[in-house]
C-alpha positions in Angstrom: 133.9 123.1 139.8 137.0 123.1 141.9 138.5 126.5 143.3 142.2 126.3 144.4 144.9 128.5 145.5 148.8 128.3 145.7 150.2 130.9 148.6 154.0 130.1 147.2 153.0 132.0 144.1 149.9 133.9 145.1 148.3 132.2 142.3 143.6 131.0 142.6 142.6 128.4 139.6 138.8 128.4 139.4 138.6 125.1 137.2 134.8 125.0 135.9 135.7 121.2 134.4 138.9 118.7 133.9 140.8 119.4 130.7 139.9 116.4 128.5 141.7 118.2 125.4 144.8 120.4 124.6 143.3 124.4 125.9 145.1 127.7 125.1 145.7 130.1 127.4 143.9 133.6 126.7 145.5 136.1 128.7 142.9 138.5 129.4 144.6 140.7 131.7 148.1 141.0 133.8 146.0 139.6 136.5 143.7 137.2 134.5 144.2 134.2 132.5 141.2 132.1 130.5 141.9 128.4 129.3 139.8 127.5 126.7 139.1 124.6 124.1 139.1 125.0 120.6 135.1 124.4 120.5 135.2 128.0 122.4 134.6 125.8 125.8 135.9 127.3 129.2 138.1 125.0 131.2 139.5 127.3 134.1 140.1 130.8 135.0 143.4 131.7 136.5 143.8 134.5 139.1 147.5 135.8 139.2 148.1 138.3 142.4 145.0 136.4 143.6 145.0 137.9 147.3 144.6 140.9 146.0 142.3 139.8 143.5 140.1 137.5 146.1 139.8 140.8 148.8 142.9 140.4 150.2 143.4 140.7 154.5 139.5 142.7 154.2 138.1 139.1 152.5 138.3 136.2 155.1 135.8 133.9 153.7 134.2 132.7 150.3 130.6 132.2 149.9 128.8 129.9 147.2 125.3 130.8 146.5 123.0 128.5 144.6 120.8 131.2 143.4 118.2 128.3 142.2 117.9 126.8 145.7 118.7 130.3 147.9 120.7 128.4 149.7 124.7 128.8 150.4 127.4 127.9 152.0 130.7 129.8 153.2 134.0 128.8 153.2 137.4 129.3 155.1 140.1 131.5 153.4 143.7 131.4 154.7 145.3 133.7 152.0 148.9 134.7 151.7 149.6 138.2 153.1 153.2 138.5 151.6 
């Protein structure tokens, strides 16, 4: 699982696994976009206004829990203000 993010166009991709087959877009929401295989199989999760969407200036970090293991780890955001 990969997340990314693009500050030109305020755009997060959560890609849960690489697209080894044509998807189609789903759009959920204004905000929200769902890529998915024919077989019903999630490939990504787009987040459009993603600062917003991600906590904006209040959210300054992201944190991964493996609920399993109780352990996680926290990462570093630098988002886009504009």
């Amino acid at each position: 699982m990969k997340l990314t993010y693009d500050p030109r166009y305020n755009i997060a991709y959560i890609c849960l696994r690489e697209k080894t087959e044509q998807v189609e877009t789903i759009e959920v929401s204004p905000e929200l976009n769902v890529d998915i295989a024919p077989d019903g199989t999630i490939y990504g999760i787009e987040l459009l206004n993603a600062n917003q969407q991600l906590g904006g200036a209040s959210q300054t970090s992201l944190v991964v829990v493996n609920e399993a293991l109780g352990e996680s780890s926290e990462i570093q955001l630098l988002l886009n203000q504009a």
